[in-house]
C-alpha positions in Angstrom: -16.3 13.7 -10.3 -15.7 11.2 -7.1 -12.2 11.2 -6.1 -12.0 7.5 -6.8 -13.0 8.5 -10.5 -9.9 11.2 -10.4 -7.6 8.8 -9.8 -8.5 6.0 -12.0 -8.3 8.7 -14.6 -4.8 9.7 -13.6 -3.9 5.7 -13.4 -5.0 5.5 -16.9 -3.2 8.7 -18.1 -0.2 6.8 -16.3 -0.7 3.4 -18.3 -0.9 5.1 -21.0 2.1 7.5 -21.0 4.0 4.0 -20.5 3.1 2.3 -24.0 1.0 -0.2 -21.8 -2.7 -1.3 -22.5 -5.6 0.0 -19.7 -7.4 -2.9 -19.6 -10.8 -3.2 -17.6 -8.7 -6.0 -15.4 -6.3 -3.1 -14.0 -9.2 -0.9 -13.3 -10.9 -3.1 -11.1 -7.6 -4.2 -9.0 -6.9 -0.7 -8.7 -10.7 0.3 -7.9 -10.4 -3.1 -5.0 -7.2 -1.5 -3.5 -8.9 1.6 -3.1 -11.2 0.4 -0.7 -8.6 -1.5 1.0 -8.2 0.2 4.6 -5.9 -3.1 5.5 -1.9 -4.0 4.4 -2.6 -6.6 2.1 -0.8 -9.0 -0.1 -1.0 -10.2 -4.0 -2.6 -12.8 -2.9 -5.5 -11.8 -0.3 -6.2 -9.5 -3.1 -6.3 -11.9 -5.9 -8.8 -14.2 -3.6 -10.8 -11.1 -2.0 -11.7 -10.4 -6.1 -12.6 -13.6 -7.0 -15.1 -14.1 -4.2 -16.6 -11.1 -5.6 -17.2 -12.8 -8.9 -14.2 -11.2 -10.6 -12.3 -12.7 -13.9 -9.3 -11.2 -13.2 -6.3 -13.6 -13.3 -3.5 -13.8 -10.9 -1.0 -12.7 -13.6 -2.9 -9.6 -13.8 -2.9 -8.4 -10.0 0.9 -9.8 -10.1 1.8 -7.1 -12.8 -0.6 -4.5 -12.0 1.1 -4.1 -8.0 4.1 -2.8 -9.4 2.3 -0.3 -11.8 0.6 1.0 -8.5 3.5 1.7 -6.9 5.1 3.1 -9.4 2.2 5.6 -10.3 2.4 6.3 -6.0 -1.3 4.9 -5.0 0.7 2.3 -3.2 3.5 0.9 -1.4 5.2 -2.2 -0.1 5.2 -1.5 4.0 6.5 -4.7 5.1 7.8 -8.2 3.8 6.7 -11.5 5.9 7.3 -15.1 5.6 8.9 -14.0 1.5 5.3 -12.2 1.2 5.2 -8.2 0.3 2.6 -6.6 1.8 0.9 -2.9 0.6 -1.3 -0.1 1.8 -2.8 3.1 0.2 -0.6 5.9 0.4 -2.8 8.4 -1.0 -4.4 10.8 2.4 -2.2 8.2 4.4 -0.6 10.0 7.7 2.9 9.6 8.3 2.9 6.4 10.7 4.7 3.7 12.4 4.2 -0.2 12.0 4.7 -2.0 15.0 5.5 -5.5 13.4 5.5 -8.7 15.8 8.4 -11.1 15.1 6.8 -14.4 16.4 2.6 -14.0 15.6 2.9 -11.3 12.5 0.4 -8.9 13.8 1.5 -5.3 13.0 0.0 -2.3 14.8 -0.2 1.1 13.2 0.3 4.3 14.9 0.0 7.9 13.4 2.8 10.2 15.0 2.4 14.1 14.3 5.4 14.7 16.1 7.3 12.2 13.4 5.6 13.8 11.1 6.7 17.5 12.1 10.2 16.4 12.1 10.5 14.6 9.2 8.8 17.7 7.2 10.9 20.2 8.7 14.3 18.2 8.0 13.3 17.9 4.5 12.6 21.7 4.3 16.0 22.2 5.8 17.2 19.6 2.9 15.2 20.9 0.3 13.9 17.9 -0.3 10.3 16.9 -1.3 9.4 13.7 0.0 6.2 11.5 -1.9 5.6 8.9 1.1 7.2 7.4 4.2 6.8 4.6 6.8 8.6 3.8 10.1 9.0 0.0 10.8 9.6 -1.3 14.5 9.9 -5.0 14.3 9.8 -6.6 18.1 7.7 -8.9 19.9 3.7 -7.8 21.0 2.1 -8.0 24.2 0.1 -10.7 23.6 3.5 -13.0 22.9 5.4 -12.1 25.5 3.8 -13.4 27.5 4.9 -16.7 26.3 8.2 -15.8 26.2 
């Protein structure tokens, strides 16, 4: 069984456990976001799944998002211009987003030393965290140059 399998099992076990319908719609956002190795928004993933031919309505990606993070496949990582943005969480590094202020672009770095520290401090805590993100908001290279 392909991991990708394993986990749309799981998402349906989750659905289910809720007193929601699995509906072939949900299954093909989440099976979209899965391949997904970009942040992305509601939109660009409503669009991205039509040009493939999809049926799947707006409504349903808007109310599916929140399932995913709930059930921990996703999270929101940043908010820009009143838009939420998501990644994959699941085999996702601890990292930093370096998030430009004037042209948007955001810049990802994995840190094992941020990492390390934040594993040992919840040890020390006894605390078990699911998923985490650092985010550095500033201006890039690129634009400060016009600055």
């Amino acid at each position: 069984m392909s991991v990708t399998s394993e986990i749309v099992k799981d998402f349906k076990n989750f659905i289910k456990k809720k007193g929601l319908k699995y509906t072939s719609e949900r299954e093909e956002i989440l099976k979209e976001i899965l391949k997904s190795k970009q942040h992305f928004d509601v939109d660009e993933l409503y669009m991205k799944l039509r040009k493939k031919g999809s049926k799947v309505s707006k409504a349903s990606v808007y109310r599916t998002i929140p399932l995913l993070v709930e059930a921990g496949y996703i999270q929101e990582v940043y908010k820009q211009d009143s838009r939420s943005y998501y990644e994959v969480t699941l085999d996702k590094l601890p990292h930093i987003h370096f998030i430009c202020i004037k042209c948007k672009s955001v810049d990802e770095i994995i840190d094992d030393y941020l990492a390390e520290r934040i594993q040992e401090e919840a040890k020390n805590k006894n605390y078990t965290p699911l998923t985490y993100h650092l985010e550095i908001f500033g201006i890039c290279h690129k634009c400060k140059k016009g600055v």
